[in-house]
N, C-alpha and C positions, 0 to 999 in steps of 0.2 A: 184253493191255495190261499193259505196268510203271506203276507208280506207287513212286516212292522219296520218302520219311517222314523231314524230318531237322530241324532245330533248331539255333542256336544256343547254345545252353546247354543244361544239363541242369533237370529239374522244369516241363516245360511242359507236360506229359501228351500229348509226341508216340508214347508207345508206347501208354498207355491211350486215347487217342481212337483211335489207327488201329487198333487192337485192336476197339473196339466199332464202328467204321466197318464193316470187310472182316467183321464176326459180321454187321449189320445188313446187309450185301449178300448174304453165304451166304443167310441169312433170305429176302431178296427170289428168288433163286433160280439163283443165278449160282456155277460154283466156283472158288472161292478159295486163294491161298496166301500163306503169311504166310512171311517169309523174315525171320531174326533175324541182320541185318549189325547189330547193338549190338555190336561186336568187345567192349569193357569191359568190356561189362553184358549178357550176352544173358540178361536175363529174364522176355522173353515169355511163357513156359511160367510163370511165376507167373498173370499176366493171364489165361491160358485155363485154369486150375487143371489146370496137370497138372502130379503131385507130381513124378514123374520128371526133369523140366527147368526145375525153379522158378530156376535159376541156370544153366540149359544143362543138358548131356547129357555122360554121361563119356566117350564118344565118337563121331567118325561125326557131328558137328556140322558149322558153315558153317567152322569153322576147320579140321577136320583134311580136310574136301572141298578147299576152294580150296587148301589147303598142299601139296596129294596126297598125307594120310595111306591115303583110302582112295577108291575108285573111285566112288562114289556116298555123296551126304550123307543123312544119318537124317529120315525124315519122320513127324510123329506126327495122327494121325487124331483130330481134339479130338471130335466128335461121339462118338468111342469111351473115347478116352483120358482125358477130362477126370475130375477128381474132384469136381466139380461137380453134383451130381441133376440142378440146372435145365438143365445144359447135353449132358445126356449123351441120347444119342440122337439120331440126325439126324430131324429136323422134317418132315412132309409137304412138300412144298415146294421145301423149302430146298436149296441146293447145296453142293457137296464144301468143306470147311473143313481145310484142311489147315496144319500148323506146320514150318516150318524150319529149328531151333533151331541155337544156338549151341553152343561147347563151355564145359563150365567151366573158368576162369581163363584162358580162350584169350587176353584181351588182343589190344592193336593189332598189324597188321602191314602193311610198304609194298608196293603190288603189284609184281609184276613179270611180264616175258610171261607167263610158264607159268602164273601165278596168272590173267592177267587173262585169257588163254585161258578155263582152267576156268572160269570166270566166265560169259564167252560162251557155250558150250556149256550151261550149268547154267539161265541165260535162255531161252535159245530152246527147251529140254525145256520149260520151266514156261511159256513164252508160249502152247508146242502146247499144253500139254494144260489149263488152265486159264485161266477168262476174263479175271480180275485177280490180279495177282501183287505183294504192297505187299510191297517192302523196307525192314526198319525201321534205319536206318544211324544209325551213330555221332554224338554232335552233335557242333557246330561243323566245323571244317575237318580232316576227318579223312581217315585213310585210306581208311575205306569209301568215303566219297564220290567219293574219288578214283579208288576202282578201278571205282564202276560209269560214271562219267563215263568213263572210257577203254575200258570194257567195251562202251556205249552208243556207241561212238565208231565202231566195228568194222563194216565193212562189211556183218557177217552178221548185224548188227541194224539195221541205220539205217532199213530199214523195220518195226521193232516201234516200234508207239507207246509215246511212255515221257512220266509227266508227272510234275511233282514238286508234293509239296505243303513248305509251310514255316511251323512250328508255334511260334507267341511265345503268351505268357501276354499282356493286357491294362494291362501297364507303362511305363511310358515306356523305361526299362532294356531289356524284352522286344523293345519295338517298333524300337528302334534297333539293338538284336541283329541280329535276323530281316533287317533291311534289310542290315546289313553283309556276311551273310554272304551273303546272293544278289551285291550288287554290289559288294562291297567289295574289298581288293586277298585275292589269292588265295584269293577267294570262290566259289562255282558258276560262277556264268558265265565269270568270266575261269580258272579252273581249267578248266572245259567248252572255250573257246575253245581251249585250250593243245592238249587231246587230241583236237581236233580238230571241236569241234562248232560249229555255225554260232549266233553271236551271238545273232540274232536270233527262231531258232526254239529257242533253247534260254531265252530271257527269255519267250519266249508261253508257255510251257510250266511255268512253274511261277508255284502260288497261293499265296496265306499259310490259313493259319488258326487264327483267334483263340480261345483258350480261357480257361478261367474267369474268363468275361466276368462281371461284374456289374451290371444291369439297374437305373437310377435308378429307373424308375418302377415293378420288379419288386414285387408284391405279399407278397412275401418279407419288403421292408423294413419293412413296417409299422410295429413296433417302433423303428423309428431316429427321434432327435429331428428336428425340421425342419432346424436347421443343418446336420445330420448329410449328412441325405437332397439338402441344396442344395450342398454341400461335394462329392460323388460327381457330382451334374449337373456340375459346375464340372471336375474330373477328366474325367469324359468328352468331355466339349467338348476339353478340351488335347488328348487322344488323338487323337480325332478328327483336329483339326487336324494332329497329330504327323505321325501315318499318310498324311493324305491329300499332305504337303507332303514325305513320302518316298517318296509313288508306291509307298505298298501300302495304301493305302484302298479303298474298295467294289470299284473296279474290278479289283481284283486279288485277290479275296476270297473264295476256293471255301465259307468256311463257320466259323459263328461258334459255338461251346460253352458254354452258363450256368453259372457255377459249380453246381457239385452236391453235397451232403449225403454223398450216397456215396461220390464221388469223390476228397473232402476228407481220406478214412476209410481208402481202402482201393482201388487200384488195380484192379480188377477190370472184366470183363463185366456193363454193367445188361441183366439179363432183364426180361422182362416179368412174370416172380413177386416181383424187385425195387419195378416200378410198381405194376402192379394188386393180385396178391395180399398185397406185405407193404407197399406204399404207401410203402419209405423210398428211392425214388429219383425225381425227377422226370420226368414224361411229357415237360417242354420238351427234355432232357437226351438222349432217344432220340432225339425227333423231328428235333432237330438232328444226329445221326448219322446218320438215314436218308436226310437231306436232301445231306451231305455224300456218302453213298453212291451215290444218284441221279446224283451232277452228278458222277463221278469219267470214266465215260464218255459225260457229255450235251457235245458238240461246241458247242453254244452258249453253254457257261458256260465252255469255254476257246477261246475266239475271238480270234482275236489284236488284242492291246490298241492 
């Protein structure tokens, strides 16, 4: 299964959630790979601490494979590579974790066949041989997006399932984002339509999800004066409203993220020596990632709307 990871804007923590999403699926037992289309910014390899690709790789990245620098792109084994203690070692359990990295300074580029070929080809390797394959693409209306919409488009994938997820922060600014750029004018689907994908399966096919949500009734707020805490009820309700009267409310909602202490701090993998042994990340905070993890391949939570 593909799943592609993209945003409207940049700071929604669409790379650190789908980061701790596809760690918390490895975890469940499934293997994984993490493909770094951030053409701009591929710096995934910060997120799974490995020193070598904290900004990309000096070569043999997603840029110099798809440009046909070199015949095969660099793949890094985070269970091995990571510089991380908690993360190093692969887990009883757990499944193959693997990173895709970018190159540095590789910046954007526009597909064209030869490019969207590789592309094809580089998919269907990674759909054999691992169960989830998240693409983490460019935000807003980028090139990435473009090239695996036309890549997805291709007869020699049309039966690989691909889903998309689409990742706003909890703003009114975010929320109007995220809508524009699924339906808006040379948005996913009307880009999707162009390269040939069917409207209609390609609108069931992709979820939002909401991150650093803030919880009125979150025991967190203790501290806040009443007006405070009646002020955020009041914000939430608009959202609410916002969301539900642009047709990306519950029904469209693979999964919601609570603001996090950690996250706030430092882009990174929450471990479980995060939660339990050093206590400075929240247990809400995984559980919502694992829950998102579950439901990437649960066919009932993408049912068509």
């Amino acid at each position: 299964m593909l799943i592609f990871a993209t945003s409207d804007k940049g700071g929604t923590g669409r790379s650190v959630t789908s980061s701790n999403v596809v760690y918390r699926r490895a975890l469940q037992g499934s293997s994984i790979a993490y493909l770094d289309f951030d053409f701009g910014s591929p710096t995934a390899g910060a997120i799974f601490h490995i020193g070598s690709a904290v900004r990309g790789v000096a070569e043999g990245g997603m840029h110099s494979y798809l440009r046909g620098d070199v015949p095969e792109p660099r793949r890094l084994d985070v269970w091995n590579e990571s510089d991380r203690e908690s993360l190093r070692g692969r887990p009883d359990g757990a499944g193959q974790l693997v990173l895709y990295p970018g190159d540095i300074g590789g910046g954007e580029f526009p597909p064209n066949p030869e490019i969207i070929q590789r592309c094809v080809s580089l998919l269907l390797r990674i759909e054999e041989e691992f169960d989830i394959a998240l693409l983490d693409l460019s935000a807003g209306r980028s090139h990435a997006t473009d090239l695996v919409l036309a890549a997805t488009a291709s007869p020699k994938l049309r039966a690989v399932k691909a889903r998309w997820l689409v990742f706003h922060r909890w703003t009114r600014q975010h929320i109007i984002a995220a809508q524009g750029l699924v339906v808006g004018d040379n948005g996913i689907i009307q880009t999707g339509v162009r390269r040939g994908h069917d409207q209609e399966a390609l609108a069931n096919a992709i979820r939002y999800v909401r991150t650093a949500v803030v919880d009125p009734r979150s025991e967190q707020l203790a501290g806040l004066r009443a007006e405070q805490v009646a002020w955020l009820h009041e914000c939430n309700h608009e959202l609410l409203k916002l969301a539900g009267g642009l047709q990306i409310g519950r029904t469209t909602l693979i999964g919601t993220v609570p603001l996090d202490p950690v996250l706030q701090w430092r882009e990174q993998l929450i471990s479980d020596t995060d939660t339990i042994t050093r206590q400075i990340a929240n247990q809400a905070t995984v559980d919502s990632f694992e829950g998102i993890a579950k439901r990437l391949d649960d066919d009932d939570a993408w049912a068509g709307l």
